[in-house]
C-alpha atoms as one frame of an Amber mdcrd trajectory, in Angstrom:
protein
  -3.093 -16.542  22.210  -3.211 -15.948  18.661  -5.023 -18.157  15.917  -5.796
 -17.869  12.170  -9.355 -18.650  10.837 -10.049 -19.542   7.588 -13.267 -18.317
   6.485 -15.325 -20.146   3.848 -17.340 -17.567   1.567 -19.221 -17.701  -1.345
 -16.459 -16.752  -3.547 -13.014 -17.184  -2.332 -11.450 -18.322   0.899 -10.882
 -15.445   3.719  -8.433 -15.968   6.316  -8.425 -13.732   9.869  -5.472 -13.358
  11.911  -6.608 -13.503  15.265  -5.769 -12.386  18.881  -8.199 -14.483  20.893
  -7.126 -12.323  24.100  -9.008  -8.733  23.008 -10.524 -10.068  19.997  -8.427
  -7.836  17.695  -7.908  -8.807  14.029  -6.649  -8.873  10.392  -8.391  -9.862
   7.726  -6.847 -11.024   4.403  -8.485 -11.646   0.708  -5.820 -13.999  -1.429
  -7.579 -14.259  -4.213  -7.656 -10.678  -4.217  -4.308  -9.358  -4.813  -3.617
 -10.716  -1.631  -4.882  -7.467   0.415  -5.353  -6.272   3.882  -8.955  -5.666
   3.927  -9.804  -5.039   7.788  -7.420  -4.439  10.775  -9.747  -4.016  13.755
  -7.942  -2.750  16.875  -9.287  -1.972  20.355  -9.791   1.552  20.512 -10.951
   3.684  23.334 -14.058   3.084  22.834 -13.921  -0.617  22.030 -12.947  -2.113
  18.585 -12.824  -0.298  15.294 -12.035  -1.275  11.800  -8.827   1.238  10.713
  -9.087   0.002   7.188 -11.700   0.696   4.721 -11.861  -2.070   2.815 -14.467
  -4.088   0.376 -17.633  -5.236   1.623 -16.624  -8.494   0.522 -15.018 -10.278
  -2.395 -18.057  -9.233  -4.985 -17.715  -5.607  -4.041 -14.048  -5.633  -4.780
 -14.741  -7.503  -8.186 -16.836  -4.488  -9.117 -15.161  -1.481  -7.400 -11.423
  -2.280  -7.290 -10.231  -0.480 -10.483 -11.611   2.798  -9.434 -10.075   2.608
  -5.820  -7.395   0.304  -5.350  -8.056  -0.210  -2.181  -5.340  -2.285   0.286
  -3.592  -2.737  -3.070  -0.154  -4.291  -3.455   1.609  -1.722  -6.245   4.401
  -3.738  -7.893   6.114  -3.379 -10.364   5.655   0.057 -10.220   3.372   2.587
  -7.640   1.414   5.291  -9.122   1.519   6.100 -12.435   3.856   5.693 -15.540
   2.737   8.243 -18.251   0.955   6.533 -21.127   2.085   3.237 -20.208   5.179
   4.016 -21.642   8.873   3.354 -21.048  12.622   2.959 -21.974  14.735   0.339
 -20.128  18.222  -0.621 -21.933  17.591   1.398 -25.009  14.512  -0.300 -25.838
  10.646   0.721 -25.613   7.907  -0.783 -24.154   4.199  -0.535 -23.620   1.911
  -1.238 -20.164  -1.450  -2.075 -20.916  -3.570   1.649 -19.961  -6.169   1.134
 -16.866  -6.703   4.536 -15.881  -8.314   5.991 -19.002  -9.204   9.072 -18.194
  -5.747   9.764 -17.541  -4.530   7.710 -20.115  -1.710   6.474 -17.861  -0.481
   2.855 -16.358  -1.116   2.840 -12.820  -0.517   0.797  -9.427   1.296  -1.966
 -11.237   0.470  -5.905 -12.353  -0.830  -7.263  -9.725  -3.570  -5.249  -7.922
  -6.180  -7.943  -8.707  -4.323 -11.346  -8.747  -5.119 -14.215  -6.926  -1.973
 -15.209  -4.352  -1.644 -18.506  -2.858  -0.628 -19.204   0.756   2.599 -20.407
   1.139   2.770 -20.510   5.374   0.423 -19.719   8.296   1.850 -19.925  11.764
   0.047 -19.126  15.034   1.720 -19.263  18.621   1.066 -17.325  21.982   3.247
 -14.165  20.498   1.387 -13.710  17.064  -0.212 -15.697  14.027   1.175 -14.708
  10.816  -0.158 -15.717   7.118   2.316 -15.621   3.945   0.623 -15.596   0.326
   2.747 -15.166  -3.028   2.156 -14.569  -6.578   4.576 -15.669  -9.435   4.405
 -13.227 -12.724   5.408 -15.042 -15.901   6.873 -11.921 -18.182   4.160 -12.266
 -20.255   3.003  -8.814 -20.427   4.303  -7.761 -23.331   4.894  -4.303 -21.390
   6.814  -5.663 -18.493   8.571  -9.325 -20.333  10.481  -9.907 -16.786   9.345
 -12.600 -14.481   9.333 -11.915 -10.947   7.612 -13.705  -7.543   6.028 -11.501
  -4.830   5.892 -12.785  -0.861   3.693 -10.706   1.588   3.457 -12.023   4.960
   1.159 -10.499   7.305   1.903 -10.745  10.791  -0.808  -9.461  13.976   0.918
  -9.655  16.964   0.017  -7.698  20.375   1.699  -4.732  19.340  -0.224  -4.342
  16.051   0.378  -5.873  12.044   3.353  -5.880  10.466   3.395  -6.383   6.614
   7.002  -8.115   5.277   6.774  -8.082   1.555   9.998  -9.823  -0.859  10.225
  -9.232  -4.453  12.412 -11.337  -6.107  13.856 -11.415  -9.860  13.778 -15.035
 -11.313  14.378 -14.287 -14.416  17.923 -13.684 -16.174  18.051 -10.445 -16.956
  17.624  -6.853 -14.974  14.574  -4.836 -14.932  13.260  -1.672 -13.480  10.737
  -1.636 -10.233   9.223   0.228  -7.795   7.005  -0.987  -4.725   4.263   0.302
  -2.746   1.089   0.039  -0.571  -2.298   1.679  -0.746  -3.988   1.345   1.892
  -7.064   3.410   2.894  -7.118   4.375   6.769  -9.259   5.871   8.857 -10.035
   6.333  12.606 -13.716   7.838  12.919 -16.295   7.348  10.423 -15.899  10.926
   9.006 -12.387  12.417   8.150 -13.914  16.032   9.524 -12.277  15.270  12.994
  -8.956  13.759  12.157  -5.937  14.984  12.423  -2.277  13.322  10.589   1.040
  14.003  10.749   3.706  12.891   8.440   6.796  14.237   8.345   6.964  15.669
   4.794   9.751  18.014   3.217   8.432  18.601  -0.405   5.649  17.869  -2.696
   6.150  17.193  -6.151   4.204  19.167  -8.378   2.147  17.272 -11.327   0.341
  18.204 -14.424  -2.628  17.414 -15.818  -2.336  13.997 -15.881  -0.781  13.858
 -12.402   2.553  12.910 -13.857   5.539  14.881 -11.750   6.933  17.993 -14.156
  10.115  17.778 -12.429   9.738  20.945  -9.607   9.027  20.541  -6.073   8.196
  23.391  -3.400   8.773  22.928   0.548   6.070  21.557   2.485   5.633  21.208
   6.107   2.047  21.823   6.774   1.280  18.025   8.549   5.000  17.622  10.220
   3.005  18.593  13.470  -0.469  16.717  14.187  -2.787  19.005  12.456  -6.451
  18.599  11.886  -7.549  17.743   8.150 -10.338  20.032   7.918 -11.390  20.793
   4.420  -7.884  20.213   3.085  -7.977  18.242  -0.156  -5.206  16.114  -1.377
  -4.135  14.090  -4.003   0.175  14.261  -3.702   3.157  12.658  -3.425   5.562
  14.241  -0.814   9.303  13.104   0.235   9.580  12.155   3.624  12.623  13.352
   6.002  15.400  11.238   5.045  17.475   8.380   7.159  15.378   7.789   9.801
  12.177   5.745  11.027   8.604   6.905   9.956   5.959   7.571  11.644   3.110
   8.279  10.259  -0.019   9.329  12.700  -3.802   9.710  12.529  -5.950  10.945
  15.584  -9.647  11.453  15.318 -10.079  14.716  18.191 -13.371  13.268  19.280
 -12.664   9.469  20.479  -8.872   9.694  20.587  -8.601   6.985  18.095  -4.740
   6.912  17.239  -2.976   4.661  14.867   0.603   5.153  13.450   1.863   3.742
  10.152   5.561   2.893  10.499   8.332   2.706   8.383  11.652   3.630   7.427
  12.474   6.051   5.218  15.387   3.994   3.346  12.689   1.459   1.847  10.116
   4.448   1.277  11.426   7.785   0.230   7.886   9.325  -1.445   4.347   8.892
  -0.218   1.197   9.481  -1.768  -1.549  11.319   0.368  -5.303  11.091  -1.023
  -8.393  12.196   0.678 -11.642  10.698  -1.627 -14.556  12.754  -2.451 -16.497
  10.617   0.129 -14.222  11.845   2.980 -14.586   8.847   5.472 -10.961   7.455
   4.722  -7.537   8.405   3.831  -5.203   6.482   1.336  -1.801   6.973   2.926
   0.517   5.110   0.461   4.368   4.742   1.156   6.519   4.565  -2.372   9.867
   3.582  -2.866   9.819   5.632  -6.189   7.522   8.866  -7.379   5.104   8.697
 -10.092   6.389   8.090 -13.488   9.803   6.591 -12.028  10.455   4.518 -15.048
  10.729   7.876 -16.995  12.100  10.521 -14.473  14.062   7.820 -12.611  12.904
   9.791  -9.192  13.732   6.351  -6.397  13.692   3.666  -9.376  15.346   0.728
  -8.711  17.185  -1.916 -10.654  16.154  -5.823  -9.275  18.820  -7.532 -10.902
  18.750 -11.489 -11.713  17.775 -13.940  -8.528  18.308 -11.229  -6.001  15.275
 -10.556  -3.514  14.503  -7.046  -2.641  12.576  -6.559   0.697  10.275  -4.039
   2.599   8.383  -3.930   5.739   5.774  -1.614   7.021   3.894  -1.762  10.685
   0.503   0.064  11.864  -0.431   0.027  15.300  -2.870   1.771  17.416  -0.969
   4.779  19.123
């Protein structure tokens, strides 16, 4: 049987997605950006938490806008070089929130509150949808748009359905992504991913994509992190379903992120300094896609665009 609980806090309502058979679930901050910020799984060993997420609503006040944790990237993933673009021959300006880069990044709506629009719980699964409506009236981005996630924990893991829909009357540019933080240990030191990459994109300074790529391969087989450092958007092999896996070698703690590669051509791989998680972040478009064009697309007027992503313990 699955359930939802609503939690009342002392900021803003929490809601858990529940299987009341093995006690797994998925916990979801609306007022938030609408994020994922726990998915606790049995494991081996009993349940663990495969998403490093806030401590609560006050911590991700504070410490958001240097992570982006569980963030929902829309309009665009990533970064667009000084907040800058062209779209139909004429310029605009993103607000900069990434100064030390001096770029946009990860989008509009990484820290607005959603509303829920549908919760539904049954014996198969219990599943929670929460939207946010954008005006235009970012100077930067003057196109109005409405954003559906629904979150759905079943007993073969959570599935994340997300629609982004154009409501305004004219076309504009987008790209969509996740950024979830993983992990399946405590340290990264015994994990080991695969993801089946075929290039990275190489960046400059300000991690903006200079337009040459080189093969890579290293992770296409389950490999063990070790000291390897990363901060890099690879393509993924092309026309087929994703799989993206992460074992810890000690307690055999294995999820898979799923997807297919038609909604998300790029990901972004980051291990943080603190090396207890890994942000594994499927993009339909590279970094800087309103410039370089690399997977931008085109939402035109009152059509809905839609993407779905599952993880599941392996």
């Amino acid at each position: 049987m699955f359930s939802i609980e609503h939690i009342h806090t002392n900021h803003s309502p929490v809601y858990r997605l529940h299987n009341t058979n093995t006690q797994e679930y998925a916990e979801i901050f609306p007022a938030c950006g609408g994020i994922l910020n726990a998915l606790v799984l049995q494991m081996p060993q009993g349940l663990f938490n495969v998403i490093d997420g806030f401590t609560n609503q006050a911590d991700f006040i504070v410490n958001n806008s240097s992570s982006f944790k569980s963030n929902i990237l829309f309009p665009f993933p990533n970064r667009i070089r000084q907040g800058t673009y062209t779209f139909e021959n004429k310029t605009y300006t993103l607000p900069i929130n990434f100064a030390a880069e001096q770029n946009a990044i990860h989008g509009l709506i990484y820290d607005k509150e959603f509303t829920i629009h549908r919760t539904h719980e049954d014996h198969n699964h219990a599943a929670l949808q929460l939207a946010y409506s954008y005006t235009g009236d970012i100077a930067g981005f003057p196109f109005p748009f409405v954003i559906s996630v629904t979150y759905t924990l079943s007993a073969h893991g959570l599935t994340i359905h997300t629609e982004c829909t154009n409501i305004g009357t004219r076309a504009f540019p987008f790209g969509f992504g996740w950024h979830h933080y993983f992990k399946v240990s405590d340290t990264l030191v015994h994990t080991a991913l695969q993801v089946p990459t075929t290039e990275l994109l190489e960046v400059d300074a300000a991690m903006i994509p200079t337009g040459n790529s080189q093969p890579y391969k290293i992770f296409t087989l389950l490999q063990a992190l070790n000291s390897t450092q990363l901060d890099t958007c690879f393509t993924v092999e092309q026309n087929k379903a994703i799989d993206i896996r992460l074992v810890d070698t000690e307690t055999s703690n294995s999820i898979a992120i799923r997807y297919h590669a038609t909604d998300f051509p790029y990901v972004q791989i980051y291990t943080p300094p603190h090396g207890t998680s890994i942000a594994i972040e499927p993009m339909t478009c590279a970094p800087n896609a309103f410039n370089n064009g690399l997977g931008l697309r085109i939402a035109e007027p009152q059509k809905t665009y839609r993407f779905e992503c599952e993880i599941k313990k392996q």
